[in-house]
C-alpha positions as CSV (number, residue, x, y, z in Angstrom):
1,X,-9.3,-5.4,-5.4
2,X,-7.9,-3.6,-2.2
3,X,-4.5,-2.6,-2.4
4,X,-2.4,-0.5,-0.2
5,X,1.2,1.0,-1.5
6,X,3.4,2.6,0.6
7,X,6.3,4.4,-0.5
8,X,8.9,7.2,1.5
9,X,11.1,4.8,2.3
10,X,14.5,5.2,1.8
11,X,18.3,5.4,3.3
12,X,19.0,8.4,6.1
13,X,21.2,9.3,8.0
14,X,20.9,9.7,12.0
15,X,18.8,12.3,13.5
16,X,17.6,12.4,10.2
17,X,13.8,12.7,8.9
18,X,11.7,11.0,6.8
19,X,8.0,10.5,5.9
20,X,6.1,7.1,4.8
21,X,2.6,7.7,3.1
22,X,0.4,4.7,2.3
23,X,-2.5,4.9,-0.1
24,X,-5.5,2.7,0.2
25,X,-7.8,1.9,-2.7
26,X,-10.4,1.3,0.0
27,X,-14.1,2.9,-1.1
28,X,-15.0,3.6,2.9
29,X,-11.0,4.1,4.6
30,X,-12.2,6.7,6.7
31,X,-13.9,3.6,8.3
32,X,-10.7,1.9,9.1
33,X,-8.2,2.1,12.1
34,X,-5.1,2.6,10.1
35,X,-1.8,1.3,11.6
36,X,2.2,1.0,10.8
37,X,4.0,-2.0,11.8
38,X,8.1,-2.5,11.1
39,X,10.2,-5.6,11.3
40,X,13.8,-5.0,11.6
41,X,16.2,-7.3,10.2
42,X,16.0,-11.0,11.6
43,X,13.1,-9.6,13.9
44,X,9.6,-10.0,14.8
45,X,7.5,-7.5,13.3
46,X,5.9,-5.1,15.6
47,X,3.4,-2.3,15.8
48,X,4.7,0.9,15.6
49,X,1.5,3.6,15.5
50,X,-1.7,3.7,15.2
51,X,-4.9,6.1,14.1
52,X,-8.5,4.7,14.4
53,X,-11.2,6.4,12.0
54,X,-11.7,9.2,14.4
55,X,-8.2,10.1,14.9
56,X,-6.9,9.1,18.3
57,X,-3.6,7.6,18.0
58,X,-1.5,5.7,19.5
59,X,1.9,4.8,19.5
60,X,5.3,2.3,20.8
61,X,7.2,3.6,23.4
62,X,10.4,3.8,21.1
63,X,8.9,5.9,19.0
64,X,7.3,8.3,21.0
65,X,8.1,11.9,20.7
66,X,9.9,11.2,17.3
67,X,7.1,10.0,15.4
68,X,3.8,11.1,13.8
69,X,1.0,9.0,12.3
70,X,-1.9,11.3,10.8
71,X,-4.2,10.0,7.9
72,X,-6.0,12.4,5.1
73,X,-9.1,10.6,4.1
74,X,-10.1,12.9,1.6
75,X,-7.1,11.2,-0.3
76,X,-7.2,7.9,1.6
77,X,-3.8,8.1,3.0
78,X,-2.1,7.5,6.1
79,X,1.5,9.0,7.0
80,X,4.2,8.3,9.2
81,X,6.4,11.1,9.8
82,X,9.3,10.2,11.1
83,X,12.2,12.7,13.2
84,X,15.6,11.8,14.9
85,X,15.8,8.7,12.6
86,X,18.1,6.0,14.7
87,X,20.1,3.1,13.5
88,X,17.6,0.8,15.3
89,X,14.5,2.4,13.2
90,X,16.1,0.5,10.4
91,X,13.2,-1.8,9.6
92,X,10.7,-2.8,6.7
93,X,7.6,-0.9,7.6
94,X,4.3,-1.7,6.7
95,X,0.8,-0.2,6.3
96,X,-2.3,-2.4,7.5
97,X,-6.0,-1.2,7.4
98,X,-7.8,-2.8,10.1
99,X,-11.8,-3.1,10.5
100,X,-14.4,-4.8,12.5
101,X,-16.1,-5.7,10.1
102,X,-14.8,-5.9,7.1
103,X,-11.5,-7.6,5.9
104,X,-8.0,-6.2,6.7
105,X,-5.5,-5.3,4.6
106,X,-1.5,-5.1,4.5
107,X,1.0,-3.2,2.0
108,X,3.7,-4.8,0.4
109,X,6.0,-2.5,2.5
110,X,8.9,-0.4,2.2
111,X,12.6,-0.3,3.7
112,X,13.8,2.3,5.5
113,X,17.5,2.4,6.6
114,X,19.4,4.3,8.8
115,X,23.0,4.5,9.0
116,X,25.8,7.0,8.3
């Protein structure tokens, strides 16, 4: 059974930093586009970054220049490194393995909350 964890999460203040990692008990990750999503409170989720199995990324325009996805696949991990934390980061974020062929896959995510 596929699972993917994320931990990280946690409460910061602003302008503060933290870093998500999501491990995937997937035999062939470096095959799949790895993405993090978030869904604020009372929100739509939405797509925050993205990596695909060669390593371009991608990411929303209200995160860039503060965030970084990267993946290890040697340890089938993905990371989101996250810098000058807002209020309005506050979100659930979650970890989804995505393939052509093969089935995607969503963690059970993890909070992250930013306030003083």
């Amino acid at each position: 059974q596929v699972t993917l964890v994320e931990s990280g999460g946690g409460l910061v203040q602003p302008g503060g930093s933290l870093r998500l990692s999501c491990a995937a008990s997937i035999n062939i990750f470096s095959s799949y586009a790895m993405r993090w999503y978030r869904q604020p409170p009372g929100k739509q989720r939405e797509l925050v970054a993205a990596i695909t199995n060669s390593g371009l990324t991608n990411y929303a325009d209200s995160v860039k220049g503060r965030f970084t996805i990267s993946r290890d696949n040697a340890k089938n991990t993905v990371y989101l490194q996250m810098n000058s934390l807002k209020p309005e980061d506050t979100a659930v974020y979650y970890c989804n393995a995505q393939h052509t062929i093969f089935p995607n896959y969503w963690g059970q995510g993890t909070q992250v909350t930013v306030s003083s």
